[in-house]
C-alpha positions as CSV (number, residue, x, y, z in Angstrom):
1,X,4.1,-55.3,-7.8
2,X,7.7,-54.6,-7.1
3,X,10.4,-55.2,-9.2
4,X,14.4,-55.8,-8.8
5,X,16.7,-54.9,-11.3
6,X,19.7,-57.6,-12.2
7,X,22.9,-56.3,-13.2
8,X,25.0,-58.8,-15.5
9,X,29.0,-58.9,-16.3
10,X,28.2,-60.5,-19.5
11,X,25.1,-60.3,-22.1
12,X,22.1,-61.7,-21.5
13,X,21.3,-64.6,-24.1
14,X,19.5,-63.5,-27.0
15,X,16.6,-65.7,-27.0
16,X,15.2,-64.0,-23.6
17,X,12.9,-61.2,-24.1
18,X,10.1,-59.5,-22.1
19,X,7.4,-61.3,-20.7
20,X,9.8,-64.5,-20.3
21,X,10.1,-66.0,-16.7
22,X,13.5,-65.6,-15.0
23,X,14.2,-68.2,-12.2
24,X,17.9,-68.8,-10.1
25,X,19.3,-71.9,-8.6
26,X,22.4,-72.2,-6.3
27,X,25.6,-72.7,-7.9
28,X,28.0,-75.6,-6.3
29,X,31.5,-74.2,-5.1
30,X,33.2,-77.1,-6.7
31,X,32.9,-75.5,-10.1
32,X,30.3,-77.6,-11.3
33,X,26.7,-77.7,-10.5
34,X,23.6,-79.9,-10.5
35,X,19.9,-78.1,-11.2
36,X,17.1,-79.9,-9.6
37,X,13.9,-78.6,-10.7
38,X,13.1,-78.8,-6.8
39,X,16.4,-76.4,-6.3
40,X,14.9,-73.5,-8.4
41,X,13.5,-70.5,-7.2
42,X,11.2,-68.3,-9.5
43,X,11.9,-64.9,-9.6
44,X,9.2,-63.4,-11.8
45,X,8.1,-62.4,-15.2
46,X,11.0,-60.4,-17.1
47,X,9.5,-56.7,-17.7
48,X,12.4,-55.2,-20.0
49,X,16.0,-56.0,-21.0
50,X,18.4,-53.2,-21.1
51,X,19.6,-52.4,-25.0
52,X,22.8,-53.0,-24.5
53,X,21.5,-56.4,-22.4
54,X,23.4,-56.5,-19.3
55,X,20.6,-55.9,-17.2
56,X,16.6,-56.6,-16.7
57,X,14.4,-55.4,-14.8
58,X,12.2,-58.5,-13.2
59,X,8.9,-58.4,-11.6
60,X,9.1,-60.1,-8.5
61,X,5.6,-61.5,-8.3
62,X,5.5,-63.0,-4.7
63,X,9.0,-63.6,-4.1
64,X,10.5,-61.6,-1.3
65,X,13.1,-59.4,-1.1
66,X,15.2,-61.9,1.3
67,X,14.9,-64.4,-1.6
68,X,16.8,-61.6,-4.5
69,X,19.4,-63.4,-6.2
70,X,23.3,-62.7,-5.6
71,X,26.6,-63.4,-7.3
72,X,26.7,-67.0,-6.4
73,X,23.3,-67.6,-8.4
74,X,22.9,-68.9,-11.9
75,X,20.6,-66.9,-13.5
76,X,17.8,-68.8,-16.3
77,X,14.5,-68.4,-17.8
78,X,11.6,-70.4,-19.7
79,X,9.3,-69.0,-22.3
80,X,5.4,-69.3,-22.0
81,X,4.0,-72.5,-24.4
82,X,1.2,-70.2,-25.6
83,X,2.9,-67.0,-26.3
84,X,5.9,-68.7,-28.1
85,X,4.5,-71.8,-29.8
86,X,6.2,-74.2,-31.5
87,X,5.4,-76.1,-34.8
88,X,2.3,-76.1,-37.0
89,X,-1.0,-75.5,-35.5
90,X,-4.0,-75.9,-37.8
91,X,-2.2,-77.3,-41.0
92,X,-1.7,-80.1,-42.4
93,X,0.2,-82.2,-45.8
94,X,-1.3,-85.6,-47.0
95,X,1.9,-87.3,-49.3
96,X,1.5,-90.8,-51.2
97,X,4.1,-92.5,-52.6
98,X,3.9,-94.5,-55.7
99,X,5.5,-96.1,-57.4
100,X,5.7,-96.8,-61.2
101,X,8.2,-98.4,-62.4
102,X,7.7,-102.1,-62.7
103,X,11.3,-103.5,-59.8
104,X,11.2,-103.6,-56.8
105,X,12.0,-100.1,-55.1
106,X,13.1,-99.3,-51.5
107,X,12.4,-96.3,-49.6
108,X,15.7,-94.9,-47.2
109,X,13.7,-91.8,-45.7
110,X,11.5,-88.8,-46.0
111,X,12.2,-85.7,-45.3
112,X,10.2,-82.1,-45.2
113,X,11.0,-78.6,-44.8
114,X,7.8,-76.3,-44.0
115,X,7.6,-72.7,-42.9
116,X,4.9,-70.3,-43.1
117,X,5.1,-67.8,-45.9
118,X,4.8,-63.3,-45.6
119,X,1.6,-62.7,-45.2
């Protein structure tokens, strides 16, 4: 498939990494701008990011070469749900609270902190 490479003037966020998909939408010229889901254009799937990150190389999928971003584009991607998931799959805490003193007690809030250990 082909590909395109995209030059940037400043680093390309952190978070984005290969296999992410990179999409543009059309900047206002009033300085602000609106994104309308219905306003942005996939590009493709991002195939590597330069070391010193100014620069990707994208898979273009089906776009067409006409449809290459410019300048006057802001540039964003999404990651895929299944290949970066989010919170706990398969497990589980059961709490109970008691309690054992003989007044009246009131509870403000729970809180938890979990994170999967080395394995």
């Amino acid at each position: 498939m082909p590909t395109t490479t995209l030059t940037f003037a400043n680093k390309i966020n952190a978070s984005a990494q290969r296999g992410d998909t990179a999409y543009y939408v059309t900047t206002s010229t009033s300085g602000g701008f609106d994104i309308n889901s219905a306003d942005l254009v996939k590009i493709g799937v991002i195939k590597t990011i330069a070391d010193n990150r100014l620069s990707m190389v994208v898979d273009l999928g089906t776009l067409t070469t006409a449809q290459i971003p410019t300048t006057s584009h802001f540039i964003l991607f999404s990651k895929d749900k299944y290949s970066n998931p989010s919170g706990l799959l398969g497990y589980y805490a059961e709490v109970c609270f008691k309690n054992t003193s003989s007044t009246e007690a009131e509870l403000f809030g729970i809180n938890a902190d979990m994170f999967e250990s080395s394995k």
